[in-house]
C-alpha positions as CSV (number, residue, x, y, z in Angstrom):
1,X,15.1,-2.7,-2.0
2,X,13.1,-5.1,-3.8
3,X,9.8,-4.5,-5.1
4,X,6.8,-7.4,-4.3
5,X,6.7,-8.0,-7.9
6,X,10.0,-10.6,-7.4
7,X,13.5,-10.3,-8.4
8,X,13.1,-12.3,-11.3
9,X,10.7,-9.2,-12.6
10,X,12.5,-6.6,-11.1
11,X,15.2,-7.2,-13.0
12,X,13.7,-7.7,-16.5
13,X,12.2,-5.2,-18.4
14,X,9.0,-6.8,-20.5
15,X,7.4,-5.9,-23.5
16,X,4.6,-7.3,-25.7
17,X,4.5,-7.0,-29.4
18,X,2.0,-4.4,-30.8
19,X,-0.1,-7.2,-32.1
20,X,-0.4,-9.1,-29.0
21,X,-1.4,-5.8,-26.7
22,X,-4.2,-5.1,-28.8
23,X,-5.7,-8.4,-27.9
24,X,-5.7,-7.7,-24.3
25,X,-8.0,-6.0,-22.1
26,X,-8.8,-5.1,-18.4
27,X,-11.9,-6.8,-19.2
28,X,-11.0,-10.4,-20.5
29,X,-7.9,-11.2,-18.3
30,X,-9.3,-14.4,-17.4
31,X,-9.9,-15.5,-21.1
32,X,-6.3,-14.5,-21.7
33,X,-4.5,-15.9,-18.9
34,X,-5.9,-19.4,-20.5
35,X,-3.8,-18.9,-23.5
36,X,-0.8,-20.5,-23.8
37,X,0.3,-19.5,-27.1
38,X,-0.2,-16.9,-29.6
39,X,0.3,-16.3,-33.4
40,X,2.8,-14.2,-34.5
41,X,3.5,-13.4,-37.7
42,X,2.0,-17.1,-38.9
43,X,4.4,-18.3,-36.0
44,X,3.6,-19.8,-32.9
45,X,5.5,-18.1,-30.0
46,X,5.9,-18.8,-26.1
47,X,2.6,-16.1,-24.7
48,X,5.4,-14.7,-22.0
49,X,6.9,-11.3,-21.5
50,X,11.0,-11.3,-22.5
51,X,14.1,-9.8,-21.6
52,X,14.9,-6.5,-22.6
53,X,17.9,-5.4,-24.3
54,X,19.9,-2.9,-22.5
55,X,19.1,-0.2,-24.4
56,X,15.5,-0.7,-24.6
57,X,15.2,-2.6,-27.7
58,X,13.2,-6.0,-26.8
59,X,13.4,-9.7,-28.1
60,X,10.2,-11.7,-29.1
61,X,11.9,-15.1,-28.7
62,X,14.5,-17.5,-29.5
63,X,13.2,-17.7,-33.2
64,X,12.6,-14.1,-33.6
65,X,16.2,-13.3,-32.6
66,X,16.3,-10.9,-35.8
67,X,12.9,-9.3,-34.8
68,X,13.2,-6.0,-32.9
69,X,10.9,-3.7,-31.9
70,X,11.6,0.0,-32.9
71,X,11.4,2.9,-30.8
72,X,8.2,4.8,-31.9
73,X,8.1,8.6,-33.1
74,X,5.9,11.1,-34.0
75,X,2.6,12.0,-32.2
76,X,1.6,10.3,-28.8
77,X,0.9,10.1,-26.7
78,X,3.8,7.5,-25.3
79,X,4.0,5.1,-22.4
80,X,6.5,3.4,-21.0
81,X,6.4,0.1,-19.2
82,X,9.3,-1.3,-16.8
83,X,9.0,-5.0,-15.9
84,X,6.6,-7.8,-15.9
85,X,4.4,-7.3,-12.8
86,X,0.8,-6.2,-14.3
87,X,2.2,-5.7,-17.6
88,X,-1.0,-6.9,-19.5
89,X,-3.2,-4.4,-17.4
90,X,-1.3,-1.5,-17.8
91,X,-0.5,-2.1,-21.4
92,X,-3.8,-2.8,-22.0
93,X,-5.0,0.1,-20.5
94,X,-2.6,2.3,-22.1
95,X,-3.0,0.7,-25.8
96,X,-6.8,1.1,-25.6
97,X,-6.4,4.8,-24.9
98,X,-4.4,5.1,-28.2
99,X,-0.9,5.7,-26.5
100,X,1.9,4.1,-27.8
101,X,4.5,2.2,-26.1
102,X,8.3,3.1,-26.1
103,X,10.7,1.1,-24.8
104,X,13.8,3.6,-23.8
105,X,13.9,5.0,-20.1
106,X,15.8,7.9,-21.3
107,X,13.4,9.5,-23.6
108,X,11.5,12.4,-22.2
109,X,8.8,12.6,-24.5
110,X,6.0,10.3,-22.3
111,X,3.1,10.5,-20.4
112,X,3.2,7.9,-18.3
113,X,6.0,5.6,-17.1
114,X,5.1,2.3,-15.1
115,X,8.4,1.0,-13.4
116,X,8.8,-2.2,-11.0
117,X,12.7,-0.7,-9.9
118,X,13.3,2.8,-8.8
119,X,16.5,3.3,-10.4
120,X,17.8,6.6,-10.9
121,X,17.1,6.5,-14.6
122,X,13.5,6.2,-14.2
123,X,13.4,9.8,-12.9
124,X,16.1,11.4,-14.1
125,X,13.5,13.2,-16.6
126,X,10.8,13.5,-14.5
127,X,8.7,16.5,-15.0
128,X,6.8,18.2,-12.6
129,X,3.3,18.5,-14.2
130,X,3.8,16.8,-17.5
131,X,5.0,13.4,-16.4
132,X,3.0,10.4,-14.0
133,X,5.4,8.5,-12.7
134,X,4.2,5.0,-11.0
135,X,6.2,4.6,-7.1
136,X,7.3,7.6,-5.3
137,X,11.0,7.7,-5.1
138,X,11.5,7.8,-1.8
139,X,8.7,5.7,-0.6
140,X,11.1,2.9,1.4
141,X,10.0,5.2,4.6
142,X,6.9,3.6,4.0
143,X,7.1,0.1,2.0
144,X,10.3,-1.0,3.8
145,X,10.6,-3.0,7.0
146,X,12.9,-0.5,8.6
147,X,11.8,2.5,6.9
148,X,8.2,2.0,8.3
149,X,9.2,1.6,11.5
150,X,11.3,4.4,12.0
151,X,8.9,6.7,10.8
152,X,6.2,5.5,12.9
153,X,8.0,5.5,15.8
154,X,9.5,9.2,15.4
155,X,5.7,10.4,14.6
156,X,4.8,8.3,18.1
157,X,7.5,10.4,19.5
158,X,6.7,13.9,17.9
159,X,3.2,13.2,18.3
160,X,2.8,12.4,22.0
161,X,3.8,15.8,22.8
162,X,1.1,17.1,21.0
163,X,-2.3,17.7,23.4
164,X,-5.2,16.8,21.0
165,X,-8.9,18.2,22.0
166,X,-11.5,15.9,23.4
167,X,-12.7,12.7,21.9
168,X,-9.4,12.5,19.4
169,X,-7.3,10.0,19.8
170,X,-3.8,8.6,18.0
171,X,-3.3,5.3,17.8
172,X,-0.4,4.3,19.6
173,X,1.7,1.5,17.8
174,X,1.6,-1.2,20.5
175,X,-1.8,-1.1,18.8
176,X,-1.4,-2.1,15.8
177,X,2.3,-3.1,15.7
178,X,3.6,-6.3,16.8
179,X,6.5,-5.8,19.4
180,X,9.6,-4.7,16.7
181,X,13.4,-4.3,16.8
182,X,16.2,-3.8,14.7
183,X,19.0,-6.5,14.8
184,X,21.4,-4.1,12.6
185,X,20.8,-1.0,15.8
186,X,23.4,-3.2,18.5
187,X,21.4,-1.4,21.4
188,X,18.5,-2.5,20.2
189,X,19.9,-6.2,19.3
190,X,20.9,-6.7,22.4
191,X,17.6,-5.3,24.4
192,X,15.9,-8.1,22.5
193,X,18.3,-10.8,23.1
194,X,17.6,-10.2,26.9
195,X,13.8,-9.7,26.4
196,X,14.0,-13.1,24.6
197,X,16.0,-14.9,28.0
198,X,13.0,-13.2,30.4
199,X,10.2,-14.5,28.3
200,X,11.7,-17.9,27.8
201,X,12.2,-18.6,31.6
202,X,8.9,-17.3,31.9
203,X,7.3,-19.3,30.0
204,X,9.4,-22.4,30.6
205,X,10.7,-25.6,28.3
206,X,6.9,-27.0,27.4
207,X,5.7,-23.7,26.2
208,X,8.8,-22.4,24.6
209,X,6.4,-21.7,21.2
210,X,4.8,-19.1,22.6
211,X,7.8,-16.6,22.9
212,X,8.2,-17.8,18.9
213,X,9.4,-14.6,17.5
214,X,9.6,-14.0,13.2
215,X,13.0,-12.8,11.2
216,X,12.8,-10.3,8.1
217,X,14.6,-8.5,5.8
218,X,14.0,-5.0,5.6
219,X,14.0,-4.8,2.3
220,X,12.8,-8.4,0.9
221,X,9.4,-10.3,0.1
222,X,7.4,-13.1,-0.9
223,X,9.1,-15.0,2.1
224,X,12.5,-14.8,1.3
225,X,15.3,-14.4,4.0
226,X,12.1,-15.3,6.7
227,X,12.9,-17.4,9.6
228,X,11.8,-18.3,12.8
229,X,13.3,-17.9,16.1
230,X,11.9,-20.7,18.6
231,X,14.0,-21.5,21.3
232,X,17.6,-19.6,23.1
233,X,19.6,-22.2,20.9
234,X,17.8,-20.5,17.2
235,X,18.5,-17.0,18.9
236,X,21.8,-18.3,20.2
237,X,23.1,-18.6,16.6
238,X,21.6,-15.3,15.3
239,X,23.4,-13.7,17.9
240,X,26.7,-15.5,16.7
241,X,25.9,-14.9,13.1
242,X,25.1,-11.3,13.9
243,X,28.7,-10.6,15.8
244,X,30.6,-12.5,12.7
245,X,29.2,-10.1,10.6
246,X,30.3,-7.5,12.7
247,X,33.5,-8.1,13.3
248,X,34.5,-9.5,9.8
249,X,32.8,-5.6,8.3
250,X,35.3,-3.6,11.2
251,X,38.5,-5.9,10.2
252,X,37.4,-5.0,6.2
253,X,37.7,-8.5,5.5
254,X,34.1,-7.9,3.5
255,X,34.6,-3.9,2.8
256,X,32.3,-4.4,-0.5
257,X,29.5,-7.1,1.3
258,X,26.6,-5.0,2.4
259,X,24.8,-7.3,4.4
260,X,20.8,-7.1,4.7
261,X,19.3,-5.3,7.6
262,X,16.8,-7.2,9.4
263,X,14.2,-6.9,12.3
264,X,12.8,-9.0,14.6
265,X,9.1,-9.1,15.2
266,X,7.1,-11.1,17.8
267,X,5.2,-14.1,16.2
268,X,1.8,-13.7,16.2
269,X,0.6,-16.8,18.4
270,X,-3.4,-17.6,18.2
271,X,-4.2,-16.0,14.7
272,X,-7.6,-16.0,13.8
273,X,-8.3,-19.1,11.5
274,X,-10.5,-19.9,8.4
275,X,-11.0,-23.6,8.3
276,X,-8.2,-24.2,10.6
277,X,-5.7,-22.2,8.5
278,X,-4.3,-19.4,9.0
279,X,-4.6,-16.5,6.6
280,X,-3.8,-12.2,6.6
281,X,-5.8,-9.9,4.4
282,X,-4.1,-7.6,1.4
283,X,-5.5,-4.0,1.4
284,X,-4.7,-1.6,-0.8
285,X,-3.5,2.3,0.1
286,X,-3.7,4.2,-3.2
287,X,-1.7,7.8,-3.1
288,X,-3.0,9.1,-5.9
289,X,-1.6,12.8,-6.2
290,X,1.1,14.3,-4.2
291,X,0.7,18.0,-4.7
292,X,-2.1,18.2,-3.5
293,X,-2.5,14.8,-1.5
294,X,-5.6,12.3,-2.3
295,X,-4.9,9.2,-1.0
296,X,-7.7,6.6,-1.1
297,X,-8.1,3.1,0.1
298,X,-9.4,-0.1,-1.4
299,X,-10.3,-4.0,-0.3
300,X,-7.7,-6.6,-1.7
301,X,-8.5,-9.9,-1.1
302,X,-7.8,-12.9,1.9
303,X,-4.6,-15.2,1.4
304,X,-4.9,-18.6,3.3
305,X,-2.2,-21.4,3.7
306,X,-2.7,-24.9,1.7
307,X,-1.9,-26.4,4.8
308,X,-3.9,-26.3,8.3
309,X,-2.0,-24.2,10.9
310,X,0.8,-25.6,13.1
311,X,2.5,-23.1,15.1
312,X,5.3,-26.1,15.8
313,X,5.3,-27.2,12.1
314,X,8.7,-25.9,10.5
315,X,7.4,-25.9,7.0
316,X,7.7,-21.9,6.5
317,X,4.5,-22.2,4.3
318,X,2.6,-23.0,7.2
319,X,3.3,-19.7,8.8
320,X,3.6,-17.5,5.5
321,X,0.4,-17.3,3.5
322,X,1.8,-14.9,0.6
323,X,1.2,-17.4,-3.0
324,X,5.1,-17.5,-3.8
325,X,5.7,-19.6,-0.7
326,X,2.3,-21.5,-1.0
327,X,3.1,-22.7,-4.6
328,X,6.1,-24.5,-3.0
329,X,3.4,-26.8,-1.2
330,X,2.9,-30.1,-3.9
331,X,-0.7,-29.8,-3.7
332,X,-1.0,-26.3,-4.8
333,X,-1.9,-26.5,-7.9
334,X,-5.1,-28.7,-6.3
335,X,-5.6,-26.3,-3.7
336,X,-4.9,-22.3,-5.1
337,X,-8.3,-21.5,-5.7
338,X,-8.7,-22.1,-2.0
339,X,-6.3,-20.4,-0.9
340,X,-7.5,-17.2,-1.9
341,X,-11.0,-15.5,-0.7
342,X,-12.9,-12.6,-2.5
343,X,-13.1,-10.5,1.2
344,X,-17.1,-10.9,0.7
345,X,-16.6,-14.5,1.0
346,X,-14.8,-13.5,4.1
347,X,-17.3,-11.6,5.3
348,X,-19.7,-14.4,5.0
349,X,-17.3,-16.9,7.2
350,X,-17.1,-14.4,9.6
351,X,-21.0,-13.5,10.3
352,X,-21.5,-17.8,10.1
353,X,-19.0,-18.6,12.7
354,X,-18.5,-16.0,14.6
355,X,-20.8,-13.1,14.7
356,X,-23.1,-14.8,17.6
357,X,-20.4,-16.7,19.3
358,X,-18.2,-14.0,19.9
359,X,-21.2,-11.2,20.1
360,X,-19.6,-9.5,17.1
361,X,-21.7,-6.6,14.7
362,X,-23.0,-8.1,11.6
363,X,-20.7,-7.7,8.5
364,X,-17.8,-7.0,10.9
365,X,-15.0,-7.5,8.1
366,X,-16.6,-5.0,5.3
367,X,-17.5,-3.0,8.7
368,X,-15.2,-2.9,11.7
369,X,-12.5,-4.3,10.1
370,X,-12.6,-2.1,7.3
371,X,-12.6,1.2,9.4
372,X,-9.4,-0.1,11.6
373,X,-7.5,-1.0,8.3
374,X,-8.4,2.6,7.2
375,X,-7.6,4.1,11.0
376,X,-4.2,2.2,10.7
377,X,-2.9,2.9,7.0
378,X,-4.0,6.8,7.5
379,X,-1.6,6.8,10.7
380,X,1.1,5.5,8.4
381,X,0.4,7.7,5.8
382,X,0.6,10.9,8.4
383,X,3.7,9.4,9.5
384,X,5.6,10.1,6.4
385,X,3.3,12.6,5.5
386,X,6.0,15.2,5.7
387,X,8.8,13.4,3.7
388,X,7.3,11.5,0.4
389,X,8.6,13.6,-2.5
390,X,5.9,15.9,-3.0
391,X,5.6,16.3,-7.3
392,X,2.6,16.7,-9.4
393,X,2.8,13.1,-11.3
394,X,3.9,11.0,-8.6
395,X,1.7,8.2,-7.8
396,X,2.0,4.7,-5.9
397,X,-0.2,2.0,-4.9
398,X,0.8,0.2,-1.6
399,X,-0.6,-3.4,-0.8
400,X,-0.9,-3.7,2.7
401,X,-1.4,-6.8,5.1
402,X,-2.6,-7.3,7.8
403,X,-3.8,-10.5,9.9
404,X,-6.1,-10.5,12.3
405,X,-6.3,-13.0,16.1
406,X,-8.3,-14.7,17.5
407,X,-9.5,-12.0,19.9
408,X,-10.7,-10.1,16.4
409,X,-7.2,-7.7,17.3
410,X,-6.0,-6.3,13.9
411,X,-2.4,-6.5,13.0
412,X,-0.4,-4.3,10.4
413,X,2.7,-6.7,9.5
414,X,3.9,-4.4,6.6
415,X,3.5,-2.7,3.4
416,X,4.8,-3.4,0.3
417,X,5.6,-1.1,-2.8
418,X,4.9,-2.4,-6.3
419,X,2.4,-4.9,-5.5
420,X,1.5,-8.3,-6.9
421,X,-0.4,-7.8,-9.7
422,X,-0.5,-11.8,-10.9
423,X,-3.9,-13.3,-11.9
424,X,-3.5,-17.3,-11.2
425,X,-6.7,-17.7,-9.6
426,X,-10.5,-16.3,-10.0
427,X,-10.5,-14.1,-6.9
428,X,-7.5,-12.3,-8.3
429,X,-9.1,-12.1,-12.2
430,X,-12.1,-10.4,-10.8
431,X,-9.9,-8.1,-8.0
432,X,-6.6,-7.0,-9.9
433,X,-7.4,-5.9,-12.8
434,X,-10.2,-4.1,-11.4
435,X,-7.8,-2.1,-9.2
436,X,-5.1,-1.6,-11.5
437,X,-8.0,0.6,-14.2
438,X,-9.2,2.4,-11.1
439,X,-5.9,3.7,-9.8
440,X,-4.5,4.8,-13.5
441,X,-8.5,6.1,-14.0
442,X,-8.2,8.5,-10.8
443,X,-4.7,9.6,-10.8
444,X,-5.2,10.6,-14.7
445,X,-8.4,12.3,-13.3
446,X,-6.5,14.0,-10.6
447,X,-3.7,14.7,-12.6
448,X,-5.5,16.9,-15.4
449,X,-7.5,18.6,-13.3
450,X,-4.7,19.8,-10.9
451,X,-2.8,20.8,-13.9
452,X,-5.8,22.6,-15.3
453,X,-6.8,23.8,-12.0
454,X,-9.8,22.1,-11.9
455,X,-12.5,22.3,-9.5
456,X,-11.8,18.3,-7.7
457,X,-15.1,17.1,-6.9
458,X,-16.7,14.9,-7.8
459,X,-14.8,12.1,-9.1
460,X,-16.0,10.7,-12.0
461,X,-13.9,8.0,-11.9
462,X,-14.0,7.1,-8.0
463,X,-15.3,3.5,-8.0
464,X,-14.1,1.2,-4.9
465,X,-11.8,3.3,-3.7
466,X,-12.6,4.9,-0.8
467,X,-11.1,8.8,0.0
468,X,-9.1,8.7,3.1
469,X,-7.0,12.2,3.1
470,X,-7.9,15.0,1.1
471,X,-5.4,18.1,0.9
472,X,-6.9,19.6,-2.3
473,X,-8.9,22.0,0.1
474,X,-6.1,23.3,1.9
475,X,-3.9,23.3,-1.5
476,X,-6.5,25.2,-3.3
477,X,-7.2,27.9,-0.5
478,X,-3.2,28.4,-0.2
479,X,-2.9,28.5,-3.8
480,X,-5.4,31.3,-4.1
481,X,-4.7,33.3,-1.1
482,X,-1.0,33.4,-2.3
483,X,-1.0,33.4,-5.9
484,X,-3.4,36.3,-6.7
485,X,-1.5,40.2,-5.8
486,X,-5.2,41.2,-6.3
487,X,-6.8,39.3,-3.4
488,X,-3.5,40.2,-1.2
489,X,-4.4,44.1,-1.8
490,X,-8.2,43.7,-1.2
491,X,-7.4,41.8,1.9
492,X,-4.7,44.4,3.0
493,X,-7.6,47.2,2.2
494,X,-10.6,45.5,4.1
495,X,-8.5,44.4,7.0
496,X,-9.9,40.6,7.1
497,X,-9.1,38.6,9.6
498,X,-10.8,35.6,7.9
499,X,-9.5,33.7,4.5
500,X,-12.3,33.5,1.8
501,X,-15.1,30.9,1.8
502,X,-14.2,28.6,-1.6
503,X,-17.4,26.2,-3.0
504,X,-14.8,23.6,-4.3
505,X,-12.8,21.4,-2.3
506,X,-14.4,18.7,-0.2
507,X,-18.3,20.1,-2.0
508,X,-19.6,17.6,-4.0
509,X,-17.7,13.9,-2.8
510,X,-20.2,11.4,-3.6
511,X,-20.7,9.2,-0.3
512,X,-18.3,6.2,-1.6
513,X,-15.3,8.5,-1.5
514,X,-16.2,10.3,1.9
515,X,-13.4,10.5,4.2
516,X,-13.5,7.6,7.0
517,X,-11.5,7.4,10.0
518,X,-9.0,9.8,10.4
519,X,-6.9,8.9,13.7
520,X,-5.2,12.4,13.7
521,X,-5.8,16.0,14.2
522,X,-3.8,19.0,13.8
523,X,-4.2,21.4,16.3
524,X,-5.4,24.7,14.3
525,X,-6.5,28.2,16.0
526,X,-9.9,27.4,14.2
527,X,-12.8,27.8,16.9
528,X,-14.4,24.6,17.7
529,X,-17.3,23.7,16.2
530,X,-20.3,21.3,17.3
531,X,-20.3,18.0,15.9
532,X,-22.9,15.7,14.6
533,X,-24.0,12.8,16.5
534,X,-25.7,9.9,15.1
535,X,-24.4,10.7,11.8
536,X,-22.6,8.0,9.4
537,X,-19.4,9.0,7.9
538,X,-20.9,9.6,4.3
539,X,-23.1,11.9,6.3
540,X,-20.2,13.4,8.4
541,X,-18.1,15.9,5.3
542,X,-21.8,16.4,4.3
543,X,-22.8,17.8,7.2
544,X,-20.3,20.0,8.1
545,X,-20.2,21.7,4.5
546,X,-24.2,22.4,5.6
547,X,-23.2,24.8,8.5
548,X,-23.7,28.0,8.2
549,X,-21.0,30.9,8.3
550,X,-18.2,28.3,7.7
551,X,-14.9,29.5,6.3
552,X,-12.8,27.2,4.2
553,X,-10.8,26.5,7.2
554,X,-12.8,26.2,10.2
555,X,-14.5,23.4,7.5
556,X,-11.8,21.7,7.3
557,X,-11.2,21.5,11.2
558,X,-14.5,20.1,11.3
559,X,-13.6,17.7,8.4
560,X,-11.1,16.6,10.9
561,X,-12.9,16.9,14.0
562,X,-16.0,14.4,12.9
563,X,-13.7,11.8,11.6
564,X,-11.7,12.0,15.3
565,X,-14.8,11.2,16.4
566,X,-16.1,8.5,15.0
567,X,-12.5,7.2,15.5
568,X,-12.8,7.3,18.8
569,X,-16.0,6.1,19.6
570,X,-15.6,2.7,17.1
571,X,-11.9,1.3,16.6
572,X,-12.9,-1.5,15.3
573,X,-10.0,-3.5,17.2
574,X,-12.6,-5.7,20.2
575,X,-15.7,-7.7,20.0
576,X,-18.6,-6.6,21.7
577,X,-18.6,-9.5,24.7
C-alpha cells in the first residue's frame, strides 16, 4: 500500500542538514517555501530534501558527495524522520524542542519516529510506552479501498443484529457509501457486470453518462490507476482484462505478478458545484492514543478542479480534484490558488448561493456538514474499532474526503493514511502546518499523561481539534477496579454492586473538545437515564456529569445516550425544503 504522500516520497527517506532545520519553523512556512536556495557551508545548494543512503547515512548534494551526516549520540532526546511528506513541520517541530535527529531505523534509543512506509523495520523496536510511532500498523482496514469496505460492511452486518434503544440510530452505509464492489471477489465482479447491463438498458444510448461508474486501486492515490467506466464497451474490456489476469495467474504464467486489487464505485452524477466546478472537501480524523482511545477530528480544506465540470469530458482532471492530477492541467500554475478554499470561504459560498434557495440553516458547512463528517468518520472508526493495534505510542492522522451533491447529500469516497502535508498554495500554509503542531502537541500530551497516569482533562493543548471518542473513562475505571488487590478486598467486604464514582475522565473537557455526534451505542445493563433537551452538544457531556448519583458508568451511558440523540434528531445529510 502506498501512502498519500506519493511513491516518489515513499520511497526516499529525507533529511535536512542541522543548519537548515534550525531555520525552519511551524510558524514561517510560507516565508520558507519562497526560498529557493540556501547557504551551506559558504555554498549554495538545491533547498530539497535527498536520497538517503541505505543505511541511514544522507547525502546533501551532488557537490557535497564527501559530506555525510553522522549518527548522533549521547543525551536526547532523538527523532527520527522517514520520507519527505511534511518533513519541514515535523523537523521543525522536533528541533525546536531540542531533540535531535537520527537517521538509522534500527536504533532504539528515540522518542519519536515519523515514517511515510510501514515497513517492518519501522516497528521492529517499538516499545510500548516509551516510543510514539506515527501510522498504526495495521491501519489498511481503514485507509485502504478494500480494507475500509470490508470492515464497514462486517460492522453493518454484526451491527444490524444489535436492537439499539429509542432515538439511536446507525448509519447504514447506502448512506454515506456510494454503491461499491470488488472486481478481485469473482461473485462480486460478476453481480456488477450484470447490475451495469440493467442500468444501461434502463437508461438507454442518450443517457448512457448517468450509469458512469469510477475504477480504483485499493491501495493507490493521487489519481493513479483511476478510470472511468462509461458505456458496456469500457466495461466490456475490464471484464476481458479481468479474465486474462485470471487465467494467466491459474496457468502460473505470472506466479510472481501480484496484480492490484480494485473496486468499482458508482460515479457520483450531479455533484454539488463551486463556480461550476466540481470540488470534495479533506477532513481530517486524528487517533491520537490507542490505549486508551482519543480520537479527535479537524476541518481540512476544499479542493476544486482548474477546469469547469463535464461529466462527458475525458480529461480525468475534470473528475479528480486531488492537486497531483490538477498540476497536470497547463494553466495550473495560473489557477492553484483557486483551486483550493480555506472551508470558511466555503462556508461563505454556501450561505450566498444557497442558503435561501435551497432553505438551508445558516453556516450549513461549519454546521450540518460538520456534524455528518463527524457522524460518518466515527462510524468508521467503530468499525475497526476492535482491530487497530492497540499500543501506548501509536498515533495516525487520516485525511478524509468527502464530496458533497447537489441535493446537499454527503459522500465519504475514502480515507487516506499519511496525508498530504505539501504547502504550494496559501490555504494550505495557513491549514497544514497548523494541523501537523496540533496533532504532535496532543498525542505528546496524551502520551505523558497516560504513561504518568495522569488525570486527562483538560487538554492543554486541544486547539481545532474537536474530541470525537473518548475511552480514557472506561480505561481509567478498568484500570483501577483491576489493578488495586485493595479495592478488590474492600469491594468483596462491602458487597457493592456498583463500581466507584471517579472525578477524572470526561470532568473538565473544555467545550471545543466535547464529544459530537456519536452514531453508535453499546447496549450496557446501565439504567436509562433522562436526557437533556434543548441542550447543544458542548452542553450535552456537561450536563450529564451535573446529575446527581451518577456512577462512572451509568455516565458514560449517558455520554453515549445524548450524543445518539442529537444524531438522530440532525444528520445533517437534507436541506430543510
Amino acid at each position: 500500500m502506498t501512502s498519500e504522500g506519493g511513491p516518489e516520497h515513499a520511497q526516499n527517506e529525507a533529511a535536512l542538514t542541522q543548519e537548515e532545520r534550525r531555520k525552519y519553523s511551524p510558524l514561517s512556512v510560507k516565508q520558507k517555501s519562497q526560498r529557493g536556495q540556501t547557504a551551506l557551508g559558504g555554498r549554495k545548494v538545491d533547498y530539497h530534501l535527498q536520497r538517503s543512503k541505505p543505511k541511514g547515512l544522507l547525502t546533501c548534494s551532488n557537490q557535497d558527495k564527501e559530506m555525510k551526516l553522522e549518527e548522533p549520540h549521547g543525551i536526547g532526546p532523538f527523532y527520527f524522520f522517514g520520507g519527505t511528506n511534511g518533513a519541514e513541520i515535523v523537523c521543525s517541530y522536533c528541533d525546536n524542542r531540542g531533540w535531535r535527529r537520527i537517521y538509522s531505523k534500527h536504533r532504539e534509543d528515540f522518542r519519536l519516529k515519523w515514517c511515510e512506509t510501514k515497513s517492518l523495520a519501522n516497528y521492529s523496536n517499538f516499545r510500548e510506552g516509551k516510543h510514539l510511532v506515527y501510522q498504526i500498523p495495521n491501519n489498511k482496514i481503514l485507509t485502504t479501498k478494500i480494507g475500509l469496505l470490508s470492515s464497514l460492511r462486517e460492522f453493518e452486518r454484526v451491527s444490524c443484529k444489535v436492537k439499539y434503544s429509542h432515538g439511536h440510530r446507525r448509519l447504514k452505509m447506502e448512506e454515506f457509501i456510494p454503491i461499491t464492489f470488488r472486481l478481485d471477489v469473482k461473485d462480486e465482479r460478476e453481480v456488477f457486470f450484470s447490475h451495469f447491463a440493467q442500468q444501461e438498458g434502463k437508461t438507454g444510448v442518450k443517457n448512457t453518462e448517468r450509469c458512469m461508474w469510477i475504477c480504483k486501486p485499493t491501495g493507490l492515490n493521487q489519481g493513479r490507476g483511476i478510470f472511468l467506466l462509461k458505456n458496456q464497451q469500457d466495461v466490456a474490456k475490464l471484464r476481458l482484462k479481468l479474465q486474462s489476469l485470471e487465467d494467466s495467474q491459474a496457468d502460473r504464467r505470472t506466479p510472481h505478478c501480484q496484480t492490484q486489487a480494485h473496486i468499482v464505485q458508482r460515479y457520483i452524477q450531479k455533484p454539488l458545484l463551486l463556480n461550476d466546478r466540481k470540488f470534495d472537501v479533506r477532513s481530517y480524523l486524528l487517533i491520537a492514543c490507542t490505549a486508551p482511545y482519543m480520537v479527535f477530528f479537524r476541518h481540512g480544506y476544499v479542493r476544486l478542479t482548474c477546469d469547469v465540470y463535464d461529466p462527458r469530458s475525458k480529461n480525468l482532471s475534470a473528475h479528480l480534484t486531488n492537486q497531483y492530477m490538477q498540476k497536470k492541467n497547463p494553466l495550473y500554475s495560473q489557477l492553484k490558488e483557486d483551486t483550493v478554499w480555506s472551508m470558511e470561504s466555503f462556508n461563505t459560498y454556501v450561505n450566498d448561493k444557497f442558503q435561501v434557495a435551497k432553505g438551508l440553516p445558516r453556516d450549513w458547512v461549519l454546521g450540518a456538514f460538520a456534524k455528518r463528517m463527524q457522524q460518518i468518520m466515527t462510524q468508521c472508526f467503530f468499525a475497526v474499532k476492535a482491530k487497530l493495534d492497540q499500543r501506548l505510542g501509536f498515533f495516525d492522522l487520516i485525511g478524509c474526503d468527502f464530496m458533497v451533491d447537489e441535493d446537499f447529500k454527503v459522500w465519504l469516497l475514502e480515507m487516506n493514511c499519511n496525508p498530504a502535508l505539501h504547502t504550494n498554495c496559501e490555504v494550505l500554509k495557513e491549514v497544514i502546518p497548523r494541523t501537523v503542531v496540533e496533532t504532535l502537541d496532543l498525542t505528546l500530551e496524551l502520551f505523558n499523561k497516560c504513561r504518568l497516569r495522569k488525570k486527562t482533562f483538560p487538554l492543554a493543548s486541544q486547539q481545532d481539534f474537536v474530541l470525537l471518542y473518548n475511552d480514557a473513562l472506561k480505561h481509567v475505571c478498568s484500570q483501577r477496579n483491576n489493578s488495586s488487590e485493595f479495592y478488590k478486598k474492600m469491594v468483596d467486604k462491602n458487597h457493592r454492586t456498583e463500581p466507584r464514582r471517579h472525578k477524572d475522565g470526561t470532568e473538565g473537557i473544555k467545550g471545543a473538545g466535547s464529544p459530537p455526534d456519536n452514531p453508535l451505542t453499546e447496549v450496557t445493563a446501565t439504567v436509562t437515564l433522562p436526557l437533556h433537551p434543548n441542550t447543544s452538544m458542548d452542553e450535552c457531556l456537561k450536563n450529564c456529569q451535573e446529575e446527581d448519583h451518577i456512577t462512572s458508568s451509568q455516565t458514560e451511558s449517558k455520554q453515549l445516550q445524548c450524543c445518539d440523540r442529537l444524531t438522530a434528531t440532525d444528520d445533517g445529510k437534507q436541506p430543510k425544503t
